[in-house]
Gaussian input, Z-matrix of N, CA and C with variables (Angstrom, degrees):
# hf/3-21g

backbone

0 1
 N
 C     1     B1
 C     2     B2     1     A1
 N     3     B3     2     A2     1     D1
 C     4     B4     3     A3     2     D2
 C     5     B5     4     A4     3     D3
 N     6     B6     5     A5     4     D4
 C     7     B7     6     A6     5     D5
 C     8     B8     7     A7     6     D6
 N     9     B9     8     A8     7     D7
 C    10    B10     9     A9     8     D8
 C    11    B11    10    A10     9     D9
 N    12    B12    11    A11    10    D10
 C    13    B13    12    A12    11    D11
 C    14    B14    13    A13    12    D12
 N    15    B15    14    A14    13    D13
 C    16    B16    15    A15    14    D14
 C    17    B17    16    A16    15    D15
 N    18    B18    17    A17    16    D16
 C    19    B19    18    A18    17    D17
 C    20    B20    19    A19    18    D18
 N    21    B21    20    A20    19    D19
 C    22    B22    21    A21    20    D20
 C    23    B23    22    A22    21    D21
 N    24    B24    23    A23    22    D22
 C    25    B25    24    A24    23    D23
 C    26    B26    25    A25    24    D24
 N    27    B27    26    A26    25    D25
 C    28    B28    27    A27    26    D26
 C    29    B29    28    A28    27    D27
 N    30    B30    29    A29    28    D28
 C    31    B31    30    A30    29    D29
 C    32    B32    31    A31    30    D30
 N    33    B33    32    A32    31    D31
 C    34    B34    33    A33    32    D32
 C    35    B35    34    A34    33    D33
 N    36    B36    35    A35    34    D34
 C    37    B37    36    A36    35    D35
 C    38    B38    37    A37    36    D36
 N    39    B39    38    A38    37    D37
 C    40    B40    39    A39    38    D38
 C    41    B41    40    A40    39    D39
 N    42    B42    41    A41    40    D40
 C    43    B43    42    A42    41    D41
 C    44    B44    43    A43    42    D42
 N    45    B45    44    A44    43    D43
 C    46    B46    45    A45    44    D44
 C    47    B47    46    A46    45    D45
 N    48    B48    47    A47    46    D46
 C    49    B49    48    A48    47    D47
 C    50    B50    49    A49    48    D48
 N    51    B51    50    A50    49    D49
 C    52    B52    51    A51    50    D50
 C    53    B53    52    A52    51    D51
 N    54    B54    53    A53    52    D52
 C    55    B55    54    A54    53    D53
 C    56    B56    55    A55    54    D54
 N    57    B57    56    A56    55    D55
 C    58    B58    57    A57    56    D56
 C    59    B59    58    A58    57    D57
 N    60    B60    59    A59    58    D58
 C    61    B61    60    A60    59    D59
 C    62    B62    61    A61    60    D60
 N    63    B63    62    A62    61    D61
 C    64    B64    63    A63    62    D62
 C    65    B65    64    A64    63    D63
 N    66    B66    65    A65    64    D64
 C    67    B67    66    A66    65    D65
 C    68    B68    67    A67    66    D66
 N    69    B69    68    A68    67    D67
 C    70    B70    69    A69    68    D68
 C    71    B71    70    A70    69    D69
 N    72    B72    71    A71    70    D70
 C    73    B73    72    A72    71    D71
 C    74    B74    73    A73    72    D72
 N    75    B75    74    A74    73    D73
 C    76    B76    75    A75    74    D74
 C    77    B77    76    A76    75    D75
 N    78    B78    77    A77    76    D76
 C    79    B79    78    A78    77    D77
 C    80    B80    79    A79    78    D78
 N    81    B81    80    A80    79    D79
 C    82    B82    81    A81    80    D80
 C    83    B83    82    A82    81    D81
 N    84    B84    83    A83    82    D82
 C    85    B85    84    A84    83    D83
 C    86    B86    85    A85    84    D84
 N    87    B87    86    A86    85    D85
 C    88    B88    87    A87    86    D86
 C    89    B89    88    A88    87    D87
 N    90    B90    89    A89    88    D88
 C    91    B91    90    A90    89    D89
 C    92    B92    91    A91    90    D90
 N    93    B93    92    A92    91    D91
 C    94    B94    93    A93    92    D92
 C    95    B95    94    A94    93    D93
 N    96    B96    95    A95    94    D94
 C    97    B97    96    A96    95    D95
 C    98    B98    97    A97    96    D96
 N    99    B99    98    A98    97    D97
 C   100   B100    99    A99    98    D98
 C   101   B101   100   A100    99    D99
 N   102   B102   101   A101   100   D100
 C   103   B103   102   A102   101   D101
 C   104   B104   103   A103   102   D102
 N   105   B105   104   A104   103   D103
 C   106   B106   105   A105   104   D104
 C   107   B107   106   A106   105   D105
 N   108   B108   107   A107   106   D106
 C   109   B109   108   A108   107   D107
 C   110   B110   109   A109   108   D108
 N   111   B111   110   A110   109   D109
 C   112   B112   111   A111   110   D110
 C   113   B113   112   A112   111   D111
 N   114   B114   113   A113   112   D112
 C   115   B115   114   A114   113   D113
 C   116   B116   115   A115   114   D114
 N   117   B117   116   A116   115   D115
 C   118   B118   117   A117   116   D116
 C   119   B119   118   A118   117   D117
 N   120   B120   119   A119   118   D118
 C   121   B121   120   A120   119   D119
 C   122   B122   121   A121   120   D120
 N   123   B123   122   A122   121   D121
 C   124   B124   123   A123   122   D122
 C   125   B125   124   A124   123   D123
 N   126   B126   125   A125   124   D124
 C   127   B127   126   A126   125   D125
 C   128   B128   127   A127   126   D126
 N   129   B129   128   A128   127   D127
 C   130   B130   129   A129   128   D128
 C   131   B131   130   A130   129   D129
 N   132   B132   131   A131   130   D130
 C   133   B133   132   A132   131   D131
 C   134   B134   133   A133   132   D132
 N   135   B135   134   A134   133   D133
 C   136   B136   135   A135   134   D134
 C   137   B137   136   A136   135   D135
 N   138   B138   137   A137   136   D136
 C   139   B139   138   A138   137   D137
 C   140   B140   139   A139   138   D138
 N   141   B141   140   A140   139   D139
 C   142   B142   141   A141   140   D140
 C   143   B143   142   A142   141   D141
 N   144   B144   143   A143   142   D142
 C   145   B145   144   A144   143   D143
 C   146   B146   145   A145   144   D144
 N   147   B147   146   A146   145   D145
 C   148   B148   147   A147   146   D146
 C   149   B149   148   A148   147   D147
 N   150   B150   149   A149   148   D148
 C   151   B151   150   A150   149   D149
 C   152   B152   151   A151   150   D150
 N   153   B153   152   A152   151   D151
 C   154   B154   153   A153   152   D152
 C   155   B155   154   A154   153   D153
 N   156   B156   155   A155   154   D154
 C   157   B157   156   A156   155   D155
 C   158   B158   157   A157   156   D156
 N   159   B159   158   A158   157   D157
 C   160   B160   159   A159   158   D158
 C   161   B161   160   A160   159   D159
 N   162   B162   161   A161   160   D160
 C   163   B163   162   A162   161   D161
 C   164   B164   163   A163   162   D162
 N   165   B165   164   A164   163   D163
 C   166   B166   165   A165   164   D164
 C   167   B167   166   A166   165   D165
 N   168   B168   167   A167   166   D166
 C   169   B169   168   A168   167   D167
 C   170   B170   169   A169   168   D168
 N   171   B171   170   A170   169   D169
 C   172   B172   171   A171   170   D170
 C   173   B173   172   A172   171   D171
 N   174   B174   173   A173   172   D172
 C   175   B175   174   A174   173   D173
 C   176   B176   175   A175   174   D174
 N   177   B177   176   A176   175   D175
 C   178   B178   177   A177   176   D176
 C   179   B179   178   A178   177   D177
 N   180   B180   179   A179   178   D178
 C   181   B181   180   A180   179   D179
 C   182   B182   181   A181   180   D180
 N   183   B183   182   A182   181   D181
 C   184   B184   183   A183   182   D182
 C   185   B185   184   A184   183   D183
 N   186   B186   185   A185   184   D184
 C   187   B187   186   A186   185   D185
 C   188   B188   187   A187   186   D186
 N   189   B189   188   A188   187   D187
 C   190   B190   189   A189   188   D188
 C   191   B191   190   A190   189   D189
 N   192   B192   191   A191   190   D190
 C   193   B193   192   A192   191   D191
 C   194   B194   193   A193   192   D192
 N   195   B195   194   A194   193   D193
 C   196   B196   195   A195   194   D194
 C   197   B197   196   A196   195   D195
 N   198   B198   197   A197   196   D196
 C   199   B199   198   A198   197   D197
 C   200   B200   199   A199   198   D198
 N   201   B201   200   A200   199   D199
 C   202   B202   201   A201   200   D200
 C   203   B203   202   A202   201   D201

   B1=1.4504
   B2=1.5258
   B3=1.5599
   B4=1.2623
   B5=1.6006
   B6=1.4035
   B7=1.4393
   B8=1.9093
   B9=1.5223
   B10=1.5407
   B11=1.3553
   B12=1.1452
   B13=1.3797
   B14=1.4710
   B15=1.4937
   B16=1.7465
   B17=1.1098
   B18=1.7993
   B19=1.5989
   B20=1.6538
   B21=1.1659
   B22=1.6060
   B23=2.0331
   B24=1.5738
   B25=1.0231
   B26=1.2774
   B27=1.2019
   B28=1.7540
   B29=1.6196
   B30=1.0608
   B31=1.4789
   B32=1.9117
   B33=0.9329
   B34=1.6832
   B35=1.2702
   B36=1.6475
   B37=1.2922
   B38=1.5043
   B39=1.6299
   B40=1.4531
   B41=1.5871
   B42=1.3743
   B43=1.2732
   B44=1.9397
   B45=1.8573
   B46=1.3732
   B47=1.2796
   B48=1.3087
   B49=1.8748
   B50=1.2277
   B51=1.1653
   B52=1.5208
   B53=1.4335
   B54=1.6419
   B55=1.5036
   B56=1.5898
   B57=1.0865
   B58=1.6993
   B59=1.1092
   B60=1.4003
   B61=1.5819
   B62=1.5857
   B63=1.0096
   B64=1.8534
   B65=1.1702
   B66=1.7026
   B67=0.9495
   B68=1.6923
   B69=0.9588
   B70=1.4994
   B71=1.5135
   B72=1.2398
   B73=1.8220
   B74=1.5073
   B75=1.6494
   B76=1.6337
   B77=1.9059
   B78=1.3990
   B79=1.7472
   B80=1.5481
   B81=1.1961
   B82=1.1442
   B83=1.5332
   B84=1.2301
   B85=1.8485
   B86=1.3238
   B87=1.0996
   B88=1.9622
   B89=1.4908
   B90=1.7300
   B91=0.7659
   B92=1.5013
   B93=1.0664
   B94=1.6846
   B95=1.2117
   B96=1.5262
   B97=1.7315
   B98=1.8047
   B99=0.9984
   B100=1.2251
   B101=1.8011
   B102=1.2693
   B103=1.6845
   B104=1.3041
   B105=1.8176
   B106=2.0699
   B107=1.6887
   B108=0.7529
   B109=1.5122
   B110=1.0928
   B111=1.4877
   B112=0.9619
   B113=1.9360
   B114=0.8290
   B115=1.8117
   B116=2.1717
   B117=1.3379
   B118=1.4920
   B119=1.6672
   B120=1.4992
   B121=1.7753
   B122=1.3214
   B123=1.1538
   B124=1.7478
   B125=1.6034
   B126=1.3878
   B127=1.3973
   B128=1.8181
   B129=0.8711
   B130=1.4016
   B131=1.9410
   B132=0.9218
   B133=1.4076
   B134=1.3545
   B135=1.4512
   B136=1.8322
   B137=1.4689
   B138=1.5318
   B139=1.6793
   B140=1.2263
   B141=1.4176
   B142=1.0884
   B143=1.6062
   B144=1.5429
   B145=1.5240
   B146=0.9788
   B147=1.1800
   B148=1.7978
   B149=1.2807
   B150=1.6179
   B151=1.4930
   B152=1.0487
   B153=1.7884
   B154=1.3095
   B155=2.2795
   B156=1.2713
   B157=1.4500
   B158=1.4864
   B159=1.3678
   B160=1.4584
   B161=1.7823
   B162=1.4294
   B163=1.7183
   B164=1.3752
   B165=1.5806
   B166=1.2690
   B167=1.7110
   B168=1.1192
   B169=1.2030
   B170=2.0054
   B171=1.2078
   B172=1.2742
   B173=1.7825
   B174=0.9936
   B175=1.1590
   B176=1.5933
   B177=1.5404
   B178=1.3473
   B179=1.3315
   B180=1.4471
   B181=1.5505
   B182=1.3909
   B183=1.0050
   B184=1.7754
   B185=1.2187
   B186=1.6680
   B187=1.6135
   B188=1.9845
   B189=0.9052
   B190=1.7491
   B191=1.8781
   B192=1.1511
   B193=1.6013
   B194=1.0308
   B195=1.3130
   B196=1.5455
   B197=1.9704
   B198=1.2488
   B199=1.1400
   B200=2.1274
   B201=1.5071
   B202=1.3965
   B203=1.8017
   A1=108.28
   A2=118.45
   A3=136.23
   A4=104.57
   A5=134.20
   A6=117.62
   A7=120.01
   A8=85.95
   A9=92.32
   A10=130.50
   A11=111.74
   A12=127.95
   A13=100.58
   A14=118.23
   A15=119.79
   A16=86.59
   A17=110.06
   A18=125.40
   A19=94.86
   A20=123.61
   A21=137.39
   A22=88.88
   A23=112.38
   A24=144.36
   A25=120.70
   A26=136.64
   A27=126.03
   A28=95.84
   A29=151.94
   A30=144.59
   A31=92.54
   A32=111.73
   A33=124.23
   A34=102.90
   A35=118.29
   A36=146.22
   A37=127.32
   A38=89.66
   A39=105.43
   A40=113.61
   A41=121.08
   A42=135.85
   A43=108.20
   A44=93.28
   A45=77.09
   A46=117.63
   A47=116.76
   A48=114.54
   A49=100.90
   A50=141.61
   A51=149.57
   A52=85.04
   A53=148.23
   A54=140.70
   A55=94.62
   A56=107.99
   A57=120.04
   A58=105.23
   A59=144.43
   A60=108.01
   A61=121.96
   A62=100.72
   A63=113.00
   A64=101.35
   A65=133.67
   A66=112.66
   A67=130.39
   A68=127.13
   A69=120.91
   A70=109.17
   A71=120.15
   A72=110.11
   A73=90.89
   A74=127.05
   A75=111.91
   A76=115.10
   A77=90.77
   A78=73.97
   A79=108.72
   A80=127.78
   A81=108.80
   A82=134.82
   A83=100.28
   A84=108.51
   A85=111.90
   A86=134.91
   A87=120.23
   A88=100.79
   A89=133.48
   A90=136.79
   A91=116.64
   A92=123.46
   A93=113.42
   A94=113.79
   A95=130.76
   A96=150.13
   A97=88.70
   A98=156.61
   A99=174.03
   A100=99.77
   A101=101.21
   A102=119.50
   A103=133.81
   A104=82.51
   A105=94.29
   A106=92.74
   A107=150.47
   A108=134.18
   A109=100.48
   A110=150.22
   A111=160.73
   A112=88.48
   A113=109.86
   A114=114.69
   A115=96.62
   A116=91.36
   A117=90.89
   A118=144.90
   A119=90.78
   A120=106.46
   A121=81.21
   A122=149.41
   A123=124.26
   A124=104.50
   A125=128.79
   A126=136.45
   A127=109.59
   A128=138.43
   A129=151.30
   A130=87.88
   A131=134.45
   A132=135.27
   A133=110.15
   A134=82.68
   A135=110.31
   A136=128.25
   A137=94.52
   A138=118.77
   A139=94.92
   A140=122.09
   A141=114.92
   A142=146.57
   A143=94.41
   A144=116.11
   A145=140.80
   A146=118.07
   A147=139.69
   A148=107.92
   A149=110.25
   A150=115.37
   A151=139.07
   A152=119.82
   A153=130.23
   A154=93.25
   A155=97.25
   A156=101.18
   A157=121.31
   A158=106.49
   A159=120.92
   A160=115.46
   A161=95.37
   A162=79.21
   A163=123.10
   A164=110.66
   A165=109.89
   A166=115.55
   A167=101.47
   A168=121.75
   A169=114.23
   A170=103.24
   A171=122.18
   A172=103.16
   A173=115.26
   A174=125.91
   A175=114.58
   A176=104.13
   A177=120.57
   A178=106.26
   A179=123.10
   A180=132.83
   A181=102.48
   A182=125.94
   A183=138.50
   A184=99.02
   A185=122.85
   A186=117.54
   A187=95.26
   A188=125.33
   A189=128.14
   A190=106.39
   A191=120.39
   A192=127.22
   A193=103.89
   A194=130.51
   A195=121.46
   A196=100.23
   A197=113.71
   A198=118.55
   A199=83.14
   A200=102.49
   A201=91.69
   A202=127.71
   D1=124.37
   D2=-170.24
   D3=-83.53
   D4=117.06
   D5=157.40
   D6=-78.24
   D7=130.89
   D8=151.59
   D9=-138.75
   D10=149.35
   D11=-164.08
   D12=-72.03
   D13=135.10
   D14=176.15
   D15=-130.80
   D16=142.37
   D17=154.33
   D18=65.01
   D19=70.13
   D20=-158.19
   D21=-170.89
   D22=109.50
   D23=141.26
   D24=-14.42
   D25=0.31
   D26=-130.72
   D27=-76.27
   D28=31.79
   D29=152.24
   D30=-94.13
   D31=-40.12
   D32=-162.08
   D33=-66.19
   D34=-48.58
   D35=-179.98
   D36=-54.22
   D37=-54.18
   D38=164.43
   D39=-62.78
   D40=-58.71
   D41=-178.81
   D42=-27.03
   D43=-56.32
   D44=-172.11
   D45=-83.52
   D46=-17.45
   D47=167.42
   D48=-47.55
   D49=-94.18
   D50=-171.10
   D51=-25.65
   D52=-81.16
   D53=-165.91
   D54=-28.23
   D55=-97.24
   D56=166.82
   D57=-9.05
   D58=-65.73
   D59=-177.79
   D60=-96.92
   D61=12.36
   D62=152.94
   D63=-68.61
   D64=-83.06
   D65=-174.60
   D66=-63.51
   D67=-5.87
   D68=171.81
   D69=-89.49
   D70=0.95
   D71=175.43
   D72=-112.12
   D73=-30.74
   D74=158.70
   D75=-45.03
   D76=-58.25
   D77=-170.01
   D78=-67.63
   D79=-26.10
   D80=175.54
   D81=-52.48
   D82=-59.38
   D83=147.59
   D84=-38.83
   D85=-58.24
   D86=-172.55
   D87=-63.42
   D88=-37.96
   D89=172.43
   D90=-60.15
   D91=-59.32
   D92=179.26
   D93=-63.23
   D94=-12.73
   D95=-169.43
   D96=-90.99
   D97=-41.71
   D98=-168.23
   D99=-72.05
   D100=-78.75
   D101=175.01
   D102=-45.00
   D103=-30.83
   D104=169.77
   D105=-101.61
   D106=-68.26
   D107=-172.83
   D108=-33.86
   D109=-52.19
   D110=-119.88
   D111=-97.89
   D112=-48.05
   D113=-147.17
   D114=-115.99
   D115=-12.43
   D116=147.69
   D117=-84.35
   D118=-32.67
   D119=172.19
   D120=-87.68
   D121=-40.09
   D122=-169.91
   D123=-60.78
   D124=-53.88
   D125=163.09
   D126=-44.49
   D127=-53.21
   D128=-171.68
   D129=-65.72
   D130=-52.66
   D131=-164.03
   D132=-58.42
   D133=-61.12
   D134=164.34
   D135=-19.10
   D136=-74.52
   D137=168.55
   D138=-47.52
   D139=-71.84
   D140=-158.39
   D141=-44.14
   D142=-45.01
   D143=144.45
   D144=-47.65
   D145=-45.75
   D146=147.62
   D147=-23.73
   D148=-91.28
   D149=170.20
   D150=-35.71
   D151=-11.86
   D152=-164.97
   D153=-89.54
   D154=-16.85
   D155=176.43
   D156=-80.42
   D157=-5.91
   D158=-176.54
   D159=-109.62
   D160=15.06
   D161=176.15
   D162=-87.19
   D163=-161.10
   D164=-176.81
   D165=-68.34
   D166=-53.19
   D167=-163.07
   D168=-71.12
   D169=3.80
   D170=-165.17
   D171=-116.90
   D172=-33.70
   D173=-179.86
   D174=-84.13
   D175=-45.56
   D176=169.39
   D177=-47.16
   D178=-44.81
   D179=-171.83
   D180=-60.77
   D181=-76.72
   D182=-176.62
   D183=-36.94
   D184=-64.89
   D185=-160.80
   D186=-64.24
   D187=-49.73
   D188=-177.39
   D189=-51.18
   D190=-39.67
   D191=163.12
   D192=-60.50
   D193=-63.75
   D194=-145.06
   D195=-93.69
   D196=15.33
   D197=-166.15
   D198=-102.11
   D199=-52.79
   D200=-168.33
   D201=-78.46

């Protein structure tokens, strides 16, 4: 036994599937746009901290210790 659909929209039907995956490949994009901002300022922080071990005044410190 074959089903068919009676008194069923199917231009209407279709319409909103296709909506539906417009919006689910939109959020996906805002979502992966989210995830890289996200894991770039985490990297950027990173560096940043890093570099904070390389200044002048930090280095000056060590060589003045290890001098006495």
């Amino acid at each position: 036994m074959i089903y068919k659909a009676e008194n069923i929209d199917t231009d209407k039907f279709l319409k909103e599937i296709q909506e539906l995956q417009r919006s689910s490949i939109s959020n996906e994009l805002k979502k992966k746009g989210e995830i890289q901002k996200y894991y770039e300022g985490y990297r950027d922080a990173l560096n940043l901290i890093e570099n904070m071990f390389f200044c002048s005044n930090y280095e000056k410190k060590v060589e003045e210790s290890n001098a006495k």
